[in-house]
C-alpha positions as CSV (number, residue, x, y, z in Angstrom):
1,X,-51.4,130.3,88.3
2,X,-51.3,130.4,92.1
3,X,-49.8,127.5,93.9
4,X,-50.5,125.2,97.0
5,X,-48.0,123.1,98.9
6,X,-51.1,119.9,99.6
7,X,-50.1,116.8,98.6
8,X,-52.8,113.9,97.8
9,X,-52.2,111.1,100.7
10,X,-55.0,108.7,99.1
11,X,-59.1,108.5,98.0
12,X,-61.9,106.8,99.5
13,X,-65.6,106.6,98.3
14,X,-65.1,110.1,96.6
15,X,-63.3,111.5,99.8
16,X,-59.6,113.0,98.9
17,X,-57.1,113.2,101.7
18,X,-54.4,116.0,101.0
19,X,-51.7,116.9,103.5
20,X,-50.0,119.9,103.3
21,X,-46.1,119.5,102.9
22,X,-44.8,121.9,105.5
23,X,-47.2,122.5,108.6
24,X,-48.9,118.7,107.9
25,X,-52.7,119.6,108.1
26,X,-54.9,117.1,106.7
27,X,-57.4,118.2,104.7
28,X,-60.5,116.1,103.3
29,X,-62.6,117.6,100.4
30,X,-66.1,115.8,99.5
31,X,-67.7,117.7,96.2
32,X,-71.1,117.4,96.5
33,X,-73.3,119.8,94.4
34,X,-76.9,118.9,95.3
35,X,-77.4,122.3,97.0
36,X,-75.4,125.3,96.8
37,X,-74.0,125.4,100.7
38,X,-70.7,123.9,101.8
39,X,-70.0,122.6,105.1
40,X,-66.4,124.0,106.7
41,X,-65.4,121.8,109.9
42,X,-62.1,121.7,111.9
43,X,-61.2,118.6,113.8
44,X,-59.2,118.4,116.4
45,X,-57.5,115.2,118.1
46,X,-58.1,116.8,121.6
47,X,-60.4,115.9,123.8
48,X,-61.3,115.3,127.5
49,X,-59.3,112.0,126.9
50,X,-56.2,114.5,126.9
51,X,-57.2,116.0,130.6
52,X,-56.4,115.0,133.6
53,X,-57.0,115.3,137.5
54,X,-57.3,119.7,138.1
55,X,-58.4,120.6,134.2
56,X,-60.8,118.0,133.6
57,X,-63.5,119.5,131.5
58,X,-60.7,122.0,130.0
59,X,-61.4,121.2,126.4
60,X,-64.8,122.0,126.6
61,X,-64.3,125.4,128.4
62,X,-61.9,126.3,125.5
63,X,-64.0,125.0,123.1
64,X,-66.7,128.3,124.7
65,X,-63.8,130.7,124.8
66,X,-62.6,130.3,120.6
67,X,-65.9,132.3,120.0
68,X,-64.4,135.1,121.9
69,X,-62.3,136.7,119.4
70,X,-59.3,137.0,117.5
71,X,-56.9,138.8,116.5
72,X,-58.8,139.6,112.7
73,X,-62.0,138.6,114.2
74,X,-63.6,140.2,117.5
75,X,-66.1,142.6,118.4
76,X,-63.4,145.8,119.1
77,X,-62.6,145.8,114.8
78,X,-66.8,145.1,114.1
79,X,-66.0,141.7,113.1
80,X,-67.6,139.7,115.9
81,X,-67.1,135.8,114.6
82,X,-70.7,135.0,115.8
83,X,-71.6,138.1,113.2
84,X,-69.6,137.6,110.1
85,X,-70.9,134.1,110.4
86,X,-74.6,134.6,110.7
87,X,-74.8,137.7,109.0
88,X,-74.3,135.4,106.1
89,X,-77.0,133.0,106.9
90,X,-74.3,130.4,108.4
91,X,-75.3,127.6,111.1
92,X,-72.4,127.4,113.4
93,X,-71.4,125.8,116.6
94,X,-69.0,123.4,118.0
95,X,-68.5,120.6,120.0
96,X,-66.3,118.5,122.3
97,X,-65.9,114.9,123.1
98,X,-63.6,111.9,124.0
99,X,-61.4,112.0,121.2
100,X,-61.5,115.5,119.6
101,X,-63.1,118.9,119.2
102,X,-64.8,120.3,116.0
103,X,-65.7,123.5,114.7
104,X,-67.7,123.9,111.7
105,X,-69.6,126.1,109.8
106,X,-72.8,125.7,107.1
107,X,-73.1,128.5,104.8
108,X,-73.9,129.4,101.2
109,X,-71.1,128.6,98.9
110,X,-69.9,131.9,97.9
111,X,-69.3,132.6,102.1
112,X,-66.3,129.6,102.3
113,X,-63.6,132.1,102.5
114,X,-65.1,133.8,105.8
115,X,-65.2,130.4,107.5
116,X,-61.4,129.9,106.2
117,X,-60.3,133.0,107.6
118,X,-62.0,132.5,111.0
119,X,-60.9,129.1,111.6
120,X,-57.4,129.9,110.4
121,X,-57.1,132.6,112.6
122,X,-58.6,131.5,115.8
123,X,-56.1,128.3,115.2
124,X,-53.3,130.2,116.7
125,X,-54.8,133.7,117.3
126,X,-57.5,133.0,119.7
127,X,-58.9,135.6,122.6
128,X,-58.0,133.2,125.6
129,X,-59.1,135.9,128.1
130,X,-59.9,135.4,132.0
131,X,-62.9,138.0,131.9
132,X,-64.0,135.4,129.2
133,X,-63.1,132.5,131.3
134,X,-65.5,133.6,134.2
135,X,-68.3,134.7,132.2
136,X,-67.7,131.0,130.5
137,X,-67.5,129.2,133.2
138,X,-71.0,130.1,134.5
139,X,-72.5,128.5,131.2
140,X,-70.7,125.7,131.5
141,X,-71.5,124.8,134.7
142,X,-75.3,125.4,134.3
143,X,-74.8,122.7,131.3
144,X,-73.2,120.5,134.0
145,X,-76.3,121.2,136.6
146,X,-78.2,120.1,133.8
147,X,-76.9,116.6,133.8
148,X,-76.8,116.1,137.2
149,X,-80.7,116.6,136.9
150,X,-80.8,114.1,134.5
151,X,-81.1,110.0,136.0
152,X,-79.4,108.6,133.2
153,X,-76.5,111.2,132.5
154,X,-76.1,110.8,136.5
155,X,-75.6,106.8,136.5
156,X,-73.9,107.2,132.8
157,X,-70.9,109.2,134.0
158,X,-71.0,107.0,137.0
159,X,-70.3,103.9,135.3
160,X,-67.9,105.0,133.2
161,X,-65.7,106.9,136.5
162,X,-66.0,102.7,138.2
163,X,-65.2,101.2,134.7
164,X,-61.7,102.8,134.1
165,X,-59.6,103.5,136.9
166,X,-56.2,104.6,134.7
167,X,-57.5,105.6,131.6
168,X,-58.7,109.4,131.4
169,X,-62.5,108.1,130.1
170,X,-62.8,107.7,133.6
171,X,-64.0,111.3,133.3
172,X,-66.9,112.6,131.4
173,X,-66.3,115.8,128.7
174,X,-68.3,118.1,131.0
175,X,-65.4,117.2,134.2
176,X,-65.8,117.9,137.4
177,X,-67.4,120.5,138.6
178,X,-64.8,121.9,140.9
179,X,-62.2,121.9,138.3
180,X,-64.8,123.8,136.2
181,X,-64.9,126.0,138.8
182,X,-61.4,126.6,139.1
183,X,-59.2,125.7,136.3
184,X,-56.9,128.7,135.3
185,X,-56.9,130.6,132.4
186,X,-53.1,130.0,132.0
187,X,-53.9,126.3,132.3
188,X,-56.3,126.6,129.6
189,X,-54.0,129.0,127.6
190,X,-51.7,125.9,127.6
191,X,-53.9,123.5,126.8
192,X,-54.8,125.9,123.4
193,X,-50.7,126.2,122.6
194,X,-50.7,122.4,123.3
195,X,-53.1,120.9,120.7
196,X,-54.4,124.0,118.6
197,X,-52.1,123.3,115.9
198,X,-52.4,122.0,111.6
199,X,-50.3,118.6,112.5
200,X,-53.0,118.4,115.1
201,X,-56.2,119.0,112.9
202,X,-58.2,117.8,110.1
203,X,-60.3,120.2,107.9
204,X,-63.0,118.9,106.1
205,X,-65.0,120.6,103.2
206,X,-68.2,118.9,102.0
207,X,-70.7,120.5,99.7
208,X,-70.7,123.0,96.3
209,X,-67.3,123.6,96.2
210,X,-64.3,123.4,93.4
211,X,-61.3,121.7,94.5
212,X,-58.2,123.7,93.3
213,X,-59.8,126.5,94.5
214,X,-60.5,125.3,97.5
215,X,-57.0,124.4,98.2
216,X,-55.6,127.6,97.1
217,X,-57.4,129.6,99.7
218,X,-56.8,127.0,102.2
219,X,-53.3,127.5,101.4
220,X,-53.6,131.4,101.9
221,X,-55.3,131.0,105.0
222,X,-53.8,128.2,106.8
223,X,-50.5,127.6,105.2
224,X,-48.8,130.5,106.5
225,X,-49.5,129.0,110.0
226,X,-46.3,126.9,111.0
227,X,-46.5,122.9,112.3
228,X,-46.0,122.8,115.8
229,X,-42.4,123.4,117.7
230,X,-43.0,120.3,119.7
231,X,-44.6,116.9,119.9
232,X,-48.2,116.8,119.9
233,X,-48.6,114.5,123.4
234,X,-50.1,111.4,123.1
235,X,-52.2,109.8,125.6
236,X,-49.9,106.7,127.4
237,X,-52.1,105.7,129.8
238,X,-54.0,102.3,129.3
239,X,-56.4,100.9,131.2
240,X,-55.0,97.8,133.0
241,X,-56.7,94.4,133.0
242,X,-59.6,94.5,134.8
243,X,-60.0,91.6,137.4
244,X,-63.4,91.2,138.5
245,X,-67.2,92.7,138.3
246,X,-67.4,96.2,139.6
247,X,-70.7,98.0,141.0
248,X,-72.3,101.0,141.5
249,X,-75.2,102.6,143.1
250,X,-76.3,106.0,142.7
251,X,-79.4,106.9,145.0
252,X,-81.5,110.2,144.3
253,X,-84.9,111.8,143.9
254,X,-85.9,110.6,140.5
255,X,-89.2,109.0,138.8
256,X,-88.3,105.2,138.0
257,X,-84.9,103.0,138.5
258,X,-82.7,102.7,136.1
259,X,-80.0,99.7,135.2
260,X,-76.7,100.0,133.3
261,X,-75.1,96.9,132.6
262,X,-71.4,97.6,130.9
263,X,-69.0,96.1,129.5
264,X,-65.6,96.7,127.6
265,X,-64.4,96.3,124.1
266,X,-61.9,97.3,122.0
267,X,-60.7,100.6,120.2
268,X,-62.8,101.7,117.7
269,X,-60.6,100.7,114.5
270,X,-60.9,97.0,115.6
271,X,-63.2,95.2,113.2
272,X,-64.6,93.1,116.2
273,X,-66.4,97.0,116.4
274,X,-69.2,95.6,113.7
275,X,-70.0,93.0,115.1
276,X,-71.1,94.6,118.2
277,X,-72.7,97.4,116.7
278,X,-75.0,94.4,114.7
279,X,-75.2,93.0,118.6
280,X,-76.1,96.3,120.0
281,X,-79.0,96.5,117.7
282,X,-80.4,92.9,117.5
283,X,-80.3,93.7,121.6
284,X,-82.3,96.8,122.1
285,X,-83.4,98.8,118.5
286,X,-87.1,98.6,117.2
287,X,-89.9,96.6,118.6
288,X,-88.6,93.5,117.4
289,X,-85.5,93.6,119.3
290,X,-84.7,90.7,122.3
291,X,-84.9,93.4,125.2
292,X,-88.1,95.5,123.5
293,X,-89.9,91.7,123.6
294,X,-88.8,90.8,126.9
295,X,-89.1,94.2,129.1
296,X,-91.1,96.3,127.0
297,X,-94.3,94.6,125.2
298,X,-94.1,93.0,128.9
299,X,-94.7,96.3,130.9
300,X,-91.2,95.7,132.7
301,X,-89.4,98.2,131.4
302,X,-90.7,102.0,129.7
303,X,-87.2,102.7,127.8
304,X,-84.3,100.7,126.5
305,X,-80.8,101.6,125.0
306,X,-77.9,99.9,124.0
307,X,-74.6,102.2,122.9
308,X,-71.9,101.0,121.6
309,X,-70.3,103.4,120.0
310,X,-66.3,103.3,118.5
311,X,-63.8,105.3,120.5
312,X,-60.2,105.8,119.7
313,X,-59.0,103.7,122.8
314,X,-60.8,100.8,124.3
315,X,-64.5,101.8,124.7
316,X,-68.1,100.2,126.5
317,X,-70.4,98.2,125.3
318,X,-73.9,99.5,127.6
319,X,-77.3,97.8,127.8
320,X,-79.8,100.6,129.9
321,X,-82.6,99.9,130.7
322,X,-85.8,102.3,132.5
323,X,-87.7,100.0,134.9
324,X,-91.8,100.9,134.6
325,X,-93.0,97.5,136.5
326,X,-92.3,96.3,140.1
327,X,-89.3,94.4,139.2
328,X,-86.2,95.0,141.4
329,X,-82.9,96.4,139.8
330,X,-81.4,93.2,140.3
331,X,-84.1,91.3,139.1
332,X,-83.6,93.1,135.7
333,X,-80.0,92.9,135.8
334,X,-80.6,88.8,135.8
335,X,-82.8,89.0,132.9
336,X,-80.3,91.1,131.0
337,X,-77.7,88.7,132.0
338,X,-79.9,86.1,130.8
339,X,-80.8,87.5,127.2
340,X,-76.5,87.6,126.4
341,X,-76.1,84.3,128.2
342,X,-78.6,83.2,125.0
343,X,-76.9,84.7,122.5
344,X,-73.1,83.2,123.9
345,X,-74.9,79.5,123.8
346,X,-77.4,79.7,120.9
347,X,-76.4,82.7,118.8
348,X,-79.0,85.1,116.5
349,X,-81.0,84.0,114.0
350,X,-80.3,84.8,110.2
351,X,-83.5,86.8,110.7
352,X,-82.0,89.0,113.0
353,X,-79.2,89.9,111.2
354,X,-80.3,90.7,108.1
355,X,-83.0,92.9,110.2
356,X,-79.9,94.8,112.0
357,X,-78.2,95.1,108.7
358,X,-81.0,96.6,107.1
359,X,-81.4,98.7,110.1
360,X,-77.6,100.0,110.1
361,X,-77.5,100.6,106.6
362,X,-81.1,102.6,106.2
363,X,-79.8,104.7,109.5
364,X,-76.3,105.1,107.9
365,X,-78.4,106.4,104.9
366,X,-80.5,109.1,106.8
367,X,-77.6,110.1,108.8
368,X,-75.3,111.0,105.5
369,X,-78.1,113.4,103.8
370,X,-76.4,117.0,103.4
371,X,-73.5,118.1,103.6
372,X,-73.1,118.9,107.4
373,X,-74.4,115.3,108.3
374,X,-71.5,114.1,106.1
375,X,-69.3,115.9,108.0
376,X,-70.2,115.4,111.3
377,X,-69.6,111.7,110.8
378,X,-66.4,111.6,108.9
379,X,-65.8,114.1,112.0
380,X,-66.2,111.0,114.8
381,X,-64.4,108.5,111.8
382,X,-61.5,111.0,112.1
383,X,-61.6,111.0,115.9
384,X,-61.1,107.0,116.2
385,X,-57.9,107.2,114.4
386,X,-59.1,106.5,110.8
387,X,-61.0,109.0,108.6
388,X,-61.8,105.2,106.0
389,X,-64.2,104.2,108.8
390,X,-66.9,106.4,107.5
391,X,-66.3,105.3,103.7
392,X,-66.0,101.3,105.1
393,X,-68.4,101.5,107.4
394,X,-71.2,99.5,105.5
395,X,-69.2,97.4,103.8
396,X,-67.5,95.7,106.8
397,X,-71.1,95.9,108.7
398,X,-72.2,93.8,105.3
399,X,-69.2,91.3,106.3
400,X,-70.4,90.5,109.8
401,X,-71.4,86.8,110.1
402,X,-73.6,85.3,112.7
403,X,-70.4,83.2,114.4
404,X,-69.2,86.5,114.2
405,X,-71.8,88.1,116.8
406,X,-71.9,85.2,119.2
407,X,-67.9,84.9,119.4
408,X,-67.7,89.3,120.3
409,X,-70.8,88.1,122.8
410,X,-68.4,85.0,124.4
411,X,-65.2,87.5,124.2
412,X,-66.6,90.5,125.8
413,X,-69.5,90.4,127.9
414,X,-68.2,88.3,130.3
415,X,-68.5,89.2,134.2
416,X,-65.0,90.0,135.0
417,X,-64.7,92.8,132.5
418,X,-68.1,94.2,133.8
419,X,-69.9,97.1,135.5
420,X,-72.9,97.2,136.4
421,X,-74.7,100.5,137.8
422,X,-78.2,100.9,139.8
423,X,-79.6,104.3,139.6
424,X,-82.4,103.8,142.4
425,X,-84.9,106.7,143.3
426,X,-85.4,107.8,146.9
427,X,-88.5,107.2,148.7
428,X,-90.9,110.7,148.6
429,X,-91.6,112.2,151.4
């Protein structure tokens, strides 16, 4: 009987965390046989958190070179990864954010082993080529003109480069566009011998799938692949207290104004996270939310949004809001101000709790049909430090009281720990 060196590290909601004894990659396995496909997904714990001034947006621009080639897997031997992949009717892609990157795969059961052998040998045997690099780089920075034609991305990364003046979420994933244009391959080279390692990802297997199996090729694939020879870095810099209301104003051709009114909170694996997800929604989702009521159904305001969404280090708590009437941004601002100044004196109703409840766990619901949406959560759950934050999530959202949302309103959004940003369109000429 063949053999596998994964040990179990515990079980959650039907989730099994092994960790295998010598190189240390995590693995999580979900069996879920409602379909015959199996989502294959790599996490891992790098991201444009782990840049810095010169190679911001680094992660990202790897994350477009590991479709390049391997060593098994490249277009020279036939076996192009885009190929193999979709030859088999696979949905693949990638992304990159904060905390982590991800690869993953969808295919039809009986394909798992190519998306093993892919991921396992683009881990440490990836193309990193400066031909590729340049073609890349092009791509990437049309995805980074894109935003800057966008209002909201525009006054987004804005606000978040005024809010944190230390800590590296003062950039956004994309980076800056001069270090897109110029980052080295060799930089990027060491970026990929840096973090591309087991002890540094997660796999993830949700779908039609048996487990000893499973971990048997996992174990041919990826265990021959050693753990690191040094420390995976860890990200030291915090941001430091901050000490009064910051601003910003960004002015450019657009259609309507736009205000951003943020805040900080803590890391994602603190539990005051549920109550300000429950805030975030009694705010600003559905029609019967406090800001749809007082700038929508009023013709004040065509859009609203409020994201609040975990991180692994200390995160923002953002009310937007898309001005359609003749109100002034800081006439806006005042009412927005006004609405939390409400909640810190009067609290929410039990109406209004049980509504954002309802909402969270109906969304939660949706957001967890198939096997990819399953993994693309646990995907952010693993990226905030704690893989259990997916299998918890309702449960602690079910504990939330309503002293609970007005003390995280009286903690948090208080001025000093504010930013507030004005996108304001130019006059036409």
């Amino acid at each position: 009987m063949k053999k596998h060196h994964f040990e179990i590290i515990k079980e959650s909601a039907g989730i099994t965390e092994y960790r295998h004894k010598l190189n240390k990659l995590t693995v999580l396995l979900l069996e879920k046989k409602s379909a015959p496909v199996v989502t294959f997904m790599v996490t891992y714990m790098v991201g444009s958190r782990n840049e810095a001034i010169g190679y911001t947006g680094s992660t990202h621009l790897l994350e477009h070179l590991m479709f390049k080639g391997s060593n098994r897997f490249n277009k020279n031997n036939g076996k192009a990864i885009w190929n193999v992949l979709q030859d088999v009717g696979a949905i693949i892609n990638a992304t990159t954010w904060f905390d982590r990157t991800n690869y993953f795969e969808l295919l039809p059961k009986e394909h798992l082993p190519k998306a093993v052998a892919i991921e396992a040998d683009r881990m440490r045997h990836a193309f990193i080529k400066d031909k590729d690099r340049k073609s890349e780089m092009t791509v990437v920075r049309n995805e980074f003109d894109r935003g800057e034609n966008d209002p909201w991305e525009v006054l987004d990364k804005n606000i978040w480069a005024t809010a944190y003046q230390a800590h590296p979420y003062h950039h956004s994933t994309i980076g800056w566009q001069s270090d897109i244009e110029n980052v080295p391959t060799e930089r990027l080279k060491k970026f990929y011998d840096t973090y591309y390692w087991p002890n540094n990802a997660t796999v993830s297997v949700i779908g039609d799938f048996e487990k000893n199996e499973t971990l048997i090729l996992l174990e041919k694939e990826f265990g021959t692949i050693p753990k690191a020879s040094h420390p995976i870095p860890d990200v030291y810099t915090s941001e430091p207290k901050q000490e009064g209301p910051r601003r910003v104003t960004v002015k450019r051709n657009g259609e309507i104004p736009i205000v951003g009114i943020a805040h900080k909170i803590p890391e994602g694996t603190n539990k005051d996270i549920f109550p300000l997800q429950l805030l975030g929604r009694i705010l600003g989702y559905g029609k019967n939310s406090r800001f749809y009521k007082r700038f929508i159904d009023l013709g004040k305001a065509s859009d609203i949004s409020v994201w609040s969404y975990p991180l692994h280090d200390n995160g923002l708590f953002i009310s937007y809001l898309f001005i359609s009437g003749n109100d002034t941004c800081e006439e806006i601002e005042k009412e927005i101000l006004e609405e939390y100044s409400l909640i810190k004196s009067k609290g929410v109703s039990a109406k209004e709790l049980q509504r954002a409840k309802s909402q969270i766990r109906a969304e939660t619901a949706f957001s967890r049909d198939g096997s990819y949406s399953i993994a693309s959560n646990l995907n952010e759950a693993i990226a905030i430090g704690n893989w259990t934050f997916f299998t918890t999530y309702i449960k602690e959202i079910e504990k939330v009281t309503k002293n609970d949302i007005q003390r995280v309103a009286r903690t948090y959004l208080v001025e000093d720990q504010s930013t507030t940003g004005f996108f304001e369109t130019l006059p036409k000429l």
